[in-house]
N, C-alpha and C positions, 0 to 999 in steps of 0.2 A: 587761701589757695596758693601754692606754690608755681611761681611761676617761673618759666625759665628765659632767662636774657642771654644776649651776646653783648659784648661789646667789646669796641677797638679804640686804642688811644692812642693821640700824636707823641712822638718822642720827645718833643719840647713843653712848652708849660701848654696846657688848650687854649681854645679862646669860651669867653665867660659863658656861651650859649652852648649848652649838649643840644644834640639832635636824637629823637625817639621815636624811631621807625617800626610803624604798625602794617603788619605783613595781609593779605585779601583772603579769601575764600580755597581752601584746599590746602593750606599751604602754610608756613611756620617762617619762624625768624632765620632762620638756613637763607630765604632767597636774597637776602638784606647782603648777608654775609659771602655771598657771591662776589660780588663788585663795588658796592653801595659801602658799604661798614667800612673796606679797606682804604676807599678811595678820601673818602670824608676824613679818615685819620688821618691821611697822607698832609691833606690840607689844612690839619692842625684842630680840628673837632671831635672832644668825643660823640664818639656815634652809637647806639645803641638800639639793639632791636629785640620787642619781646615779641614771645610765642602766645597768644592768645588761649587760654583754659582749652584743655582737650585737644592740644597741637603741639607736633614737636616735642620736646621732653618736659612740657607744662604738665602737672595735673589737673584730671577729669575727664582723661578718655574714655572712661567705662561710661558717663553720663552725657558723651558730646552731642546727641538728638537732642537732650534737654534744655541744653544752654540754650538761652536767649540773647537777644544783641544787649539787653543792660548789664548781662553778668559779664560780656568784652568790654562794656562800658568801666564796670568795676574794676574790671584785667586793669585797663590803660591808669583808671584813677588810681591803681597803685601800685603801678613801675613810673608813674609820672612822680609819685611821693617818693622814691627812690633817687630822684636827681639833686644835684646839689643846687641848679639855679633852674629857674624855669627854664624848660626844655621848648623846643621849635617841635613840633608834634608834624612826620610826615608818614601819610597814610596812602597805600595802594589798593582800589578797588574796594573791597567792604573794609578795607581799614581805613580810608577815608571817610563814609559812614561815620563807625567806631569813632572817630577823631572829631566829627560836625554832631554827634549826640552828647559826647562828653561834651562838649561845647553849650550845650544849651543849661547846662546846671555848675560852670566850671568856667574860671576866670585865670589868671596869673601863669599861662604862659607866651613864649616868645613867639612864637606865629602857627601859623597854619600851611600846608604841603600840601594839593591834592594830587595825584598821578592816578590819571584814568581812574579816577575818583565815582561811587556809586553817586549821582548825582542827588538833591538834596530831595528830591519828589518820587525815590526810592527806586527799585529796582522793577517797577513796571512798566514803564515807558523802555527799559533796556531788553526786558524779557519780549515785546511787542514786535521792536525792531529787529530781535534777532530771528524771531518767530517769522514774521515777513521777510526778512534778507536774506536771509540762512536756515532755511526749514530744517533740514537735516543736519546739518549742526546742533540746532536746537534741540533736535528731538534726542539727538546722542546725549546735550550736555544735560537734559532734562532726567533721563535715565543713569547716569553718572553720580547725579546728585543723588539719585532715590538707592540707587545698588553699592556706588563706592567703587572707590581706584579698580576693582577687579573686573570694572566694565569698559573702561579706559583704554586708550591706544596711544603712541606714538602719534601716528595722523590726527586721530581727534586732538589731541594735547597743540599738535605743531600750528591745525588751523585755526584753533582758538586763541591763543597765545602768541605764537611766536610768527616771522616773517619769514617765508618761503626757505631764506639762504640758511634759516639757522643748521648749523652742523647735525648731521645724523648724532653724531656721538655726544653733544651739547642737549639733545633730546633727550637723547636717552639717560643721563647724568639727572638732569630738569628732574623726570618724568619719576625719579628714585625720590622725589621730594612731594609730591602728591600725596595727599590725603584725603578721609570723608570729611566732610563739612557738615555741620546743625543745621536740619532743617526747617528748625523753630525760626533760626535766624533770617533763613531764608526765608521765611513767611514774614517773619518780624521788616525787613525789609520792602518786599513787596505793599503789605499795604494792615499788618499790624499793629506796630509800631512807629509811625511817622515822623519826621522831623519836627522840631516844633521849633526851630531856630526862624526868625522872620528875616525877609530879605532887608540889608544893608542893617541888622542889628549888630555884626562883630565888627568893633575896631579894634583891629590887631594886623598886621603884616599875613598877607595872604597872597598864596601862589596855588592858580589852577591848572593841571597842563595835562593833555593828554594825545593818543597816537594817532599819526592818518588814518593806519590800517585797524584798528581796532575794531574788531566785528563785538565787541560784547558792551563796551561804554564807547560810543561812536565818534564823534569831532563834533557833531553837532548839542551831542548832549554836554559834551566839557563845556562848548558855549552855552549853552544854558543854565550851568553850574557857574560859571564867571560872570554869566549877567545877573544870578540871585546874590553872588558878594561882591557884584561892581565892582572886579577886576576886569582885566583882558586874558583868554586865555591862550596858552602858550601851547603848540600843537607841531607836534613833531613828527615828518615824514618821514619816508617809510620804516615806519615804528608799528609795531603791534602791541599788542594788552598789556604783554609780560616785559614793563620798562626796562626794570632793574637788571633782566637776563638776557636781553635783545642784544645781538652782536653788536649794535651801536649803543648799547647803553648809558657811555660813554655822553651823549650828547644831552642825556634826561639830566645825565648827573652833571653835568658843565651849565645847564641852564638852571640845576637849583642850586651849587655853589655859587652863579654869578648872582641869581637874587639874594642870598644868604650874605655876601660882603654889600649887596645896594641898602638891604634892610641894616646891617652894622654902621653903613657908613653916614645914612639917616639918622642913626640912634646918634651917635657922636657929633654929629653937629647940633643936634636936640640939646643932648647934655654939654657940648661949651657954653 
């Protein structure tokens, strides 16, 4: 399967850890390359973000209802064999998923990322709450799913996703990057395909963080995603779903670089 990457490199030599950003539900390695890709280079990381099978300029659009979450699984297992050192694996919304499934058959990389991460007990507990918070929302995002971007709006995109102030014209730019999504996957989440990773079985460098405002992976579910890998979770206000594209994005991205030089600077006193 061909798949398609971005990636952005520092001007100077990198440092030993690439970072490999797995983009969520609707949507392609494009949103990475918004602010995320460039930023991460700036600070001297290659950074690199694919496009999952049937997304973006990957192939397997003609078959994208068919995919299942293990053929993303397969995606990531080999754009991760593309790196030159074990990569830092950071996943938003079902590419967090994506990132905690490869995980349970997959050893030898540098850490793990989640950002309003599908929590580990899948996406039914997320569908429930939106269903009781936001009926109408739900009901829009439930038919979205089944029809595709040409059921879609501007408002529904804005309230799902983004914070009240984002820019009209930042919507509208977003909303050119939307796509259908697998519904297999989305069943395969819900309650097909399960997690099988157990609580406190990964030791590796782990960051879970997710948005106040986030109507679709809530503040309370990322805490319950940091109590099954016994971190603390990092939860940033007034932030919505969409981290990476959020006017303050900015702040997602200064709290995973400050954990990225805390986990290097742990390695280095490990290896004195």
């Amino acid at each position: 399967m061909k798949l398609d990457m971005i990636s952005r490199y520092p001007e100077s030599a990198p440092k030993s850890t690439p970072l490999l950003f797995v983009h969520g539900s609707f949507s392609d390695a494009r949103v990475w390359d918004q602010n995320f890709l460039p930023y991460f280079a700036h600070h001297g990381y290659e950074a690199h973000a694919v496009s999952l099978r049937g997304h973006g300029l990957s192939e397997g659009h003609e078959r994208l209802h068919s995919w299942r979450l293990a053929d993303y699984v397969a995606d990531l297992e080999q754009a991760v064999a593309t790196m030159t050192q074990p990569p830092m694996l950071i996943g938003h919304s079902m590419g967090g998923m994506v990132i905690q499934k490869y995980l349970e058959n997959h050893t030898g990389i540098a850490g793990m990322a989640l950002m309003a991460s599908v929590p580990p007990q899948g996406l039914l507990p997320s569908n429930l709450h939106m269903a009781m918070r936001h009926p109408i929302l739900f009901q829009q995002m439930v038919m979205f799913s089944l029809l595709g971007p040409r059921y879609g709006s501007l408002d529904m995109m804005q309230r799902l996703l983004f914070s009240r102030e984002t820019p009209h014209a930042k919507l509208e730019e977003y909303f050119d990057l939307v796509q259908a999504e697998s519904q297999m996957v989305a069943l395969d989440m819900i309650w097909s395909d399960p997690l099988r990773l157990k609580s406190g079985q990964l030791w590796l460098p782990l960051l879970v963080m997710g948005a106040q405002n986030d109507v679709f992976v809530s503040p309370a579910m990322v805490r319950e995603t940091a109590r099954f890998y016994r971190t603390e979770a990092q939860i940033i206000p007034n932030m919505a779903h969409a981290m990476m594209l959020e006017a303050h994005w900015r702040e997602a991205a200064d709290i995973l670089l400050d954990w990225l030089r805390h986990v290097a600077s742990i390695q280095s006193v490990a290896a004195a």
